[in-house]
C-alpha positions as CSV (number, residue, x, y, z in Angstrom):
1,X,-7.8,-18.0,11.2
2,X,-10.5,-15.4,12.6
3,X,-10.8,-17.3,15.7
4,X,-6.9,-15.8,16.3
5,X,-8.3,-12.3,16.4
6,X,-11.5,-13.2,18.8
7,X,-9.8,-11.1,21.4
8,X,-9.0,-8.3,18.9
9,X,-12.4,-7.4,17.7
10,X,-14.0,-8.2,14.0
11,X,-11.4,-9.0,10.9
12,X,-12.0,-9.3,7.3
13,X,-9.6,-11.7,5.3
14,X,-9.2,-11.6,1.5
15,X,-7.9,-13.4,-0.8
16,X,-4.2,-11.1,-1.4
17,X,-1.1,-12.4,-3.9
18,X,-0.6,-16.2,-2.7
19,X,-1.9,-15.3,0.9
20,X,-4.8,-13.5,2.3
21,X,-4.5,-9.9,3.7
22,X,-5.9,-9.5,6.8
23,X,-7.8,-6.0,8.0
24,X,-9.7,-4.3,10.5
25,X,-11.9,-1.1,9.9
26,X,-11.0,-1.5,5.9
27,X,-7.1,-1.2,7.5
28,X,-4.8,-3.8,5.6
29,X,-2.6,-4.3,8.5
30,X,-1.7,-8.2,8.3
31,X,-0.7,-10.8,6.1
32,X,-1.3,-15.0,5.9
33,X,0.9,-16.4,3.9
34,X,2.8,-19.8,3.1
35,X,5.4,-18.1,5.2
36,X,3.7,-17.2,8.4
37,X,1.5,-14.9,9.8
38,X,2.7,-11.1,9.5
39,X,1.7,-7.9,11.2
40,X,2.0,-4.6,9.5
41,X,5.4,-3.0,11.6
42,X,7.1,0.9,11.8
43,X,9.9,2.7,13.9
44,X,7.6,2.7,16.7
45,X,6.8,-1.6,16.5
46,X,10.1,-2.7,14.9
47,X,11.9,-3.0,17.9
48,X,9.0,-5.2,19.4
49,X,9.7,-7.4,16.7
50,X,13.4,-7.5,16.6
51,X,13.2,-8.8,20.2
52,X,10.8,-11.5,20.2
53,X,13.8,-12.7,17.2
54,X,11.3,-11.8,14.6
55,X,12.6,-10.9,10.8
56,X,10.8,-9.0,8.2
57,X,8.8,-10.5,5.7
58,X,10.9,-11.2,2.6
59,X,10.5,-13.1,-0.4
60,X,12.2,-14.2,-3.6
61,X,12.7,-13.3,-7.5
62,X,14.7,-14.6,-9.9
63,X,17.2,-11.9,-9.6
64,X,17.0,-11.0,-6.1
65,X,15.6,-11.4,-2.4
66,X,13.0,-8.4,-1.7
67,X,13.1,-7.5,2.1
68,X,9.2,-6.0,3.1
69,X,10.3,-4.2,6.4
70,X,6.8,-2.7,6.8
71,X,5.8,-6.1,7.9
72,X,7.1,-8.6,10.3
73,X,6.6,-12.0,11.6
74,X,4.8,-12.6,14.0
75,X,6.8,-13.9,16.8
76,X,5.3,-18.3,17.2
77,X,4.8,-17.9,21.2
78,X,1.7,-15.5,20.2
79,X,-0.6,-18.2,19.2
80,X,-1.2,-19.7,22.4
81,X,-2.1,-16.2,24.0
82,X,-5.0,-14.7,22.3
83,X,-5.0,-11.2,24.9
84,X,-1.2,-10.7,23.9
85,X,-1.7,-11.5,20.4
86,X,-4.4,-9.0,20.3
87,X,-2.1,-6.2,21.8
88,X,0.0,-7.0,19.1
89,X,-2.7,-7.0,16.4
90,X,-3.6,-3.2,17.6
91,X,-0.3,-1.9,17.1
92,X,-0.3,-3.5,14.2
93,X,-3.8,-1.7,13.2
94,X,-1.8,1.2,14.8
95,X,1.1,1.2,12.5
96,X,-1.0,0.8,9.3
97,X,-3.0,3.9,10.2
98,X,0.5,6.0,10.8
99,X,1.4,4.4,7.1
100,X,-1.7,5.8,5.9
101,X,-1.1,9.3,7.4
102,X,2.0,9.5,6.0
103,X,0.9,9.1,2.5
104,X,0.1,12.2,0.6
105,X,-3.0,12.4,-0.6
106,X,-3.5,11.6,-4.5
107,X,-6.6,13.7,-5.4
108,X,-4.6,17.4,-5.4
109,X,-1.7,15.8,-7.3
110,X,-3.2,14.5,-9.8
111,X,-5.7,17.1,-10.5
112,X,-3.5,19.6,-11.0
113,X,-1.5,17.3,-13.7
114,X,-4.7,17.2,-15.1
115,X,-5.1,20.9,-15.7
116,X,-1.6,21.3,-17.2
117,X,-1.8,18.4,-19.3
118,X,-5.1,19.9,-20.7
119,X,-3.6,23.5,-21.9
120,X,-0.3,22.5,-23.9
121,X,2.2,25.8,-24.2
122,X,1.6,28.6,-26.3
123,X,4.3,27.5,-28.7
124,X,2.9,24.8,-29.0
125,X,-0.9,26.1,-29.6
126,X,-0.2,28.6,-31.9
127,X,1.6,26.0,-34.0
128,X,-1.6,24.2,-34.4
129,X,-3.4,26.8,-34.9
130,X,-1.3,27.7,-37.7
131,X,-1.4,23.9,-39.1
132,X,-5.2,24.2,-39.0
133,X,-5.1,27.5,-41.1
134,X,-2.8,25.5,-43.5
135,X,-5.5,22.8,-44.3
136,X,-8.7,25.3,-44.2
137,X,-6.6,27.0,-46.9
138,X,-5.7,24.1,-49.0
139,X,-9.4,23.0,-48.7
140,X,-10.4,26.3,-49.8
141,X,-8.4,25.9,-53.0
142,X,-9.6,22.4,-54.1
């Protein structure tokens, strides 16, 4: 499978749900599956895809089919031409980095659930507070 991507630069494949996932600078943007090959795919590749006759990657549960649009077959004509295959794989690598851009980042979010998490609402502290004088009292007494 690396040999595909000699014209696209140094891979790593792991092992990824019943398939490998296939990246590039620590970049996830391809999948091997029983299926087919599939490249990560946005607004901006989509319509590469959609004219090669491509579909998205889909698969299926018991109770429905799942469509994966953010990844696309990749067209069969591709793996006889390593140079084109490699344009493909960089748009691919492209795509995955706009996905990643697009994310918000998880550190600011979650920090400051943290810090309002920590300090419950006055109601709710002063009737602890007042629970904790109940049972120094009642202590006291014994």
């Amino acid at each position: 499978m690396i040999d595909l991507f000699a014209d696209f630069g140094p891979v790593t494949i792991r092992k990824m749900f019943s398939g490998y996932g296939i990246s590039a600078d620590g970049i996830n943007f391809a999948l091997a599956l029983r299926a087919g090959l599939f490249f990560r795919a946005d607004e901006v590749t989509i319509p590469n895809f959609e004219a090669e006759g491509s579909k998205p990657f889909q698969y299926s549960t018991r109770a429905k089919t799942v469509l994966v649009n953010s990844y696309w077959e990749l067209p069969a004509r591709l793996f006889d031409d390593s140079e084109e295959l490699a344009q493909w794989a960089r748009a691919a690598l492209a795509a995955a980095q706009r996905a990643k851009v697009k994310k918000r980042p998880k550190g600011k979010k979650a920090v400051a659930k943290k810090k309002i998490a920590k300090k419950p609402p006055a109601k709710e502290q002063a009737a602890k507070k007042a629970v904790r004088r109940v049972g120094k009292a009642k202590r006291a007494h014994r």
